[in-house]
C-alpha positions, 0 to 999 in steps of 0.5 A: 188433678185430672185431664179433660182428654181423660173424661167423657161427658153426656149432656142432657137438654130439657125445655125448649128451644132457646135453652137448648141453644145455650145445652148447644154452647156447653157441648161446644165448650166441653168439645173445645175443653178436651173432654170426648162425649160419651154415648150415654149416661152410664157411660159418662164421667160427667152428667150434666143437666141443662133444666127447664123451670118454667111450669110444673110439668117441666119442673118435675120432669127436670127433677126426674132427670137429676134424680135419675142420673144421682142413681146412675152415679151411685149404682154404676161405676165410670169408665173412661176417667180409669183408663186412657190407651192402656194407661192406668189412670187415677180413678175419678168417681162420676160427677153430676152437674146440674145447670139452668132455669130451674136451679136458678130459680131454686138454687138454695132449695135445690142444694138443700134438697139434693145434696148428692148434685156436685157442682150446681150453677144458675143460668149457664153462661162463659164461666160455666165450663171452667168453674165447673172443672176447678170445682172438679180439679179437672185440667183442661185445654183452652175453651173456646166459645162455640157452639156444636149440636147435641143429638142430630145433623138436621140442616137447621139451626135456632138463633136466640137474639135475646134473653129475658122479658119484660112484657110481665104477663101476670102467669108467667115465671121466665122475668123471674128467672131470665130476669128483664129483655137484654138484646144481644149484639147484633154483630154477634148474632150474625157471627153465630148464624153464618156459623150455623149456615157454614155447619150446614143449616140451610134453615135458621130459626130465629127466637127469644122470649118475643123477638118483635121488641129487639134493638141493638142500637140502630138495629131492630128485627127487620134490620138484623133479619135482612142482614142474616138473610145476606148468608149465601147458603142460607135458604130459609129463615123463620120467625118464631114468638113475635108478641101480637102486641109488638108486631108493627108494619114493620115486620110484616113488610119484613115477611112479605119482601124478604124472599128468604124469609118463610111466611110464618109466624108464631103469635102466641095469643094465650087468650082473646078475653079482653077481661082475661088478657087485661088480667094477664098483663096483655092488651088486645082482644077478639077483634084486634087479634082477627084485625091482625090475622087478617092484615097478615093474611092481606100482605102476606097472602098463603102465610102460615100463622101459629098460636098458642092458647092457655086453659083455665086460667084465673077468672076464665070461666065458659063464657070466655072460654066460649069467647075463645071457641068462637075464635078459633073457628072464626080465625082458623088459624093453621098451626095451634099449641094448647096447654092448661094455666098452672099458678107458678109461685112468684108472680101475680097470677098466682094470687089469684085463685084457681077455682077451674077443676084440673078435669074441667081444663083438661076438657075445655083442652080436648074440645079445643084441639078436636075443634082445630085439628078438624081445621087443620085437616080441611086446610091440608086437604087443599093443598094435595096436588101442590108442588111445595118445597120441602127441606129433607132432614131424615130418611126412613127407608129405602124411599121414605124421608120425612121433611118439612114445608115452609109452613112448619116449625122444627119439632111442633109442627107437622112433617111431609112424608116424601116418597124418592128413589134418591136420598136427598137428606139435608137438601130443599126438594121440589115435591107435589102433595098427594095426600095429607093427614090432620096435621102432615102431608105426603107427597112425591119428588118431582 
C-alpha cells in the first residue's frame, strides 16, 4: 500500500470551461487526499487527463495528450513515489489515468484501443479520487469535496449551474455523453460561488450548456443570479450561453437592473436559416434573432452580445450562407466565434449528408471572420477616449498589465492593455482607452 503524502500528480484540462470546473474539483480533491502537485508531467506519479469529446478536433487532441503522457510513462521513470525525506520508499511505477467526455463516450473503444491507460472513468464525479486510488492501492487522508484552480490566480471564477442538455440540436453530442439537463442545487451553487469570491474572484462567471432554462425548485436564473450577486466581495457577474430560444424578459430585466451583472451575454445562434435552424432542431430565424438583438440593446443600451456561428453544415449551401453574411452586417453584433460542421457519430445530423467540401467551409469561415473583425475594429474605435473598468489579471512589465472590460469574456475575447506605474493585479481599475486594435484595447490608468 502506497501514501497519498508520498505521490505527486500533474492534472491536465482539455476542452472547455465547464469541464475545466470538474479538472478544478479533481485537483481540490487530490490536494485534500494527500497527494503534493508535480510541476510537470515528467515529473509526476500520477497523470491524470480530463478529455474533451465534443467534436473532432478535441477528439484527437485528447487522444494526443493520452498518448503523449503513455510515452512519458514508458520512457521516464517517477520520482517522488522512491523517495520521501531521505526515506527509501517502495517504488511506484507512473500511473496514467484517464477521465471525461471522451471516455465516456467511447469507454470500451478506448480500454480496447489503449490498453496502456491504467485507471480509465467516465465523467468524473465524488467517487472519482477514491476509486482511482483502490485501483492503485494508494492510501489516502479524507477527501473533502472542494474545489482549487490548475494553472493561474486570475481573480475570476466559472460557475456551472447544470450539467447535460436537452435542447437535442440535430449536430450536437453533448446529451449523448452529458446525457439530459439536471440543474444543481441552488444552495449549493451558491456555497460554491461565495467560495470562489472568498479564493479572491472578483468576476464569476457563470455556465452550463444554456443557462436560460435552470430551475431548481422555485429557483430559475434571474433568482439564483440575484442571490449570488449578494457576495459582498463580489464585483462582477457574466452570463454565458443563454440559448436564444429561452431567453425570456425575464433575464433581460436581470441584466438591465442587476448593478453587478456586467452587459453581456453569450447567444450562440449557430445559424439564421430558418430552413437550416429547423434542421438543426432549433427555432428562430433572421428576423427573430435581429428582434431579440434589438430588445437586448433597447433595455440594455451599451450591452456587449457575443454569438457563435456553424459553417457548413448539412443543406447550408451559399444562399444560406449569404443569408447568414447578410446578417452579421446587419446585426453587428461585437464578439463573434466561428467553426466549421463535423458530422459527430450518433446524432441526427450525421445521417445527413455532408456534401460542403472542407476547403469551401474553410473559405465561407475567412469571409465571415474577415467581415466581422472589420466591425469589431470600427466598434473599438469608438471607444478610445473612454474612461472603462478593467479587471487586471497579469503583469507584463515594469508598466505593462493585460486586463479585461466588462465586454470580454475570460479567454475568447479581447484584452486591454493597461499602461501603469503601480501593480494593480487582481484589482478593478479606472482606465481611459487610447487606442484599440481588431479585437483589444489600450489604455492608461487614471
Amino acid at each position: 500500500m502506497h501514501k497519498s503524502s508520498d505521490l505527486s500528480f500533474y492534472l491536465i484540462s482539455l476542452g472547455c470551461s465547464k469541464n475545466l470546473v470538474d479538472s478544478e474539483r479533481i485537483n481540490g480533491e487530490m490536494l485534500s487526499a494527500g497527494f503534493t502537485p508535480a510541476e510537470s508531467s515528467e515529473n509526476s506519479d500520477i497523470i491524470i487527463i480530463n478529455t474533451c469529446g465534443f467534436i473532432q478536433d478535441a477528439k484527437e487532441e485528447s487522444i494526443e495528450v493520452i498518448l503523449d503522457a503513455i510515452s512519458i510513462k514508458d520512457s521516464v521513470t517517477s520520482g517522488s513515489g522512491f523517495f520521501s525525506h531521505g526515506e527509501t520508499k517502495a517504488p511506484f511505477d507512473r500511473k496514467v489515468t484517464v477521465t471525461g467526455c471522451l471516455t465516456k463516450r467511447y469507454y470500451d473503444d478506448i480500454k480496447k484501443d489503449i490498453p496502456e491507460i491504467d485507471f480509465l472513468y467516465g465523467i468524473p464525479d465524488e467517487k472519482f479520487v477514491s476509486e482511482m486510488c483502490a485501483e492503485f492501492g494508494i492510501e489516502t487522508g479524507r477527501i473533502s469535496a472542494m474545489r482549487k484552480k490548475l494553472y493561474n490566480t486570475y481573480p475570476y471564477s466559472y460557475i456551472k449551474i447544470s450539467d447535460g442538455c436537452s435542447n437535442n440540436c440535430s449536430y450536437c453530442a453533448i446529451p449523448l455523453i452529458r446525457g439530459p439537463h439536471v440543474a444543481f442545487p441552488a444552495e449549493k451553487i451558491i456555497k460554491d460561488a461565495e467560495a470562489e469570491v472568498a479564493a479572491g474572484a472578483l468576476e464569476l462567471n457563470i455556465i452550463a450548456q444554456d443557462i436560460a432554462v435552470y430551475q431548481w425548485g422555485e429557483v430559475n436564473l434571474p433568482a439564483l443570479v440575484n442571490e449570488i450577486s449578494k457576495i459582498e466581495k463580489l464585483r462582477w457577474i457574466r452570463l454565458l450561453y443563454c440559448h436564444p430560444d429561452h431567453i425570456t424578459d425575464e433575464i433581460i430585466d436581470l441584466i438591465a437592473e442587476n448593478e453587478k451583472v456586467v452587459p453581456y451575454i453569450d447567444i450562440p445562434f449557430q445559424h439564421v436559416s430558418r430552413s437550416i435552424l429547423k434542421s438543426m432542431g432549433r427555432e428562430g430565424d433572421s428576423e427573430n434573432y435581429l428582434e431579440l438583438i434589438a430588445k437586448l440593446r433597447k433595455r440594455v443600451p451599451g450591452i456587449t452580445i457575443r454569438s457563435t456561428f456553424m459553417i457548413g453544415y448539412p443543406g447550408a449551401g451559399e444562399k444560406e450562407f449569404q443569408e447568414l453574411m447578410s446578417f452579421i452586417k446587419t446585426a453587428r453584433l461585437d464578439k463573434v466565434g466561428c467553426f466549421t460542421y463535423s458530422p459527430e457519430e450518433g446524432t441526427d445530423a450525421s445521417n445527413l449528408p455532408d456534401t460542403i467540401s472542407p476547403e469551401e467551409k474553410s473559405r465561407r469561415l475567412d469571409e465571415l471572420m474577415t467581415v466581422q473583425a472589420e466591425i469589431s475594429r470600427e466598434k473599438l474605435n469608438e471607444k478610445i477616449g473612454l474612461e472603462l473598468d478593467v479587471l487586471v489579471e497579469e503583469k507584463l512589465d515594469d508598466k505593462t498589465y493585460i486586463g479585461r472590460t466588462e465586454s470580454d469574456a475570460p479567454e475568447v475575447d479581447g484584452v486591454f492593455y493597461l499602461t501603469a506605474d503601480e501593480n494593480r493585479v487582481n484589482n478593478i481599475v479606472r482606465v481611459r482607452v487610447t487606442d484599440s486594435f481588431e479585437h483589444d484595447l489600450i489604455g492608461v490608468l487614471i
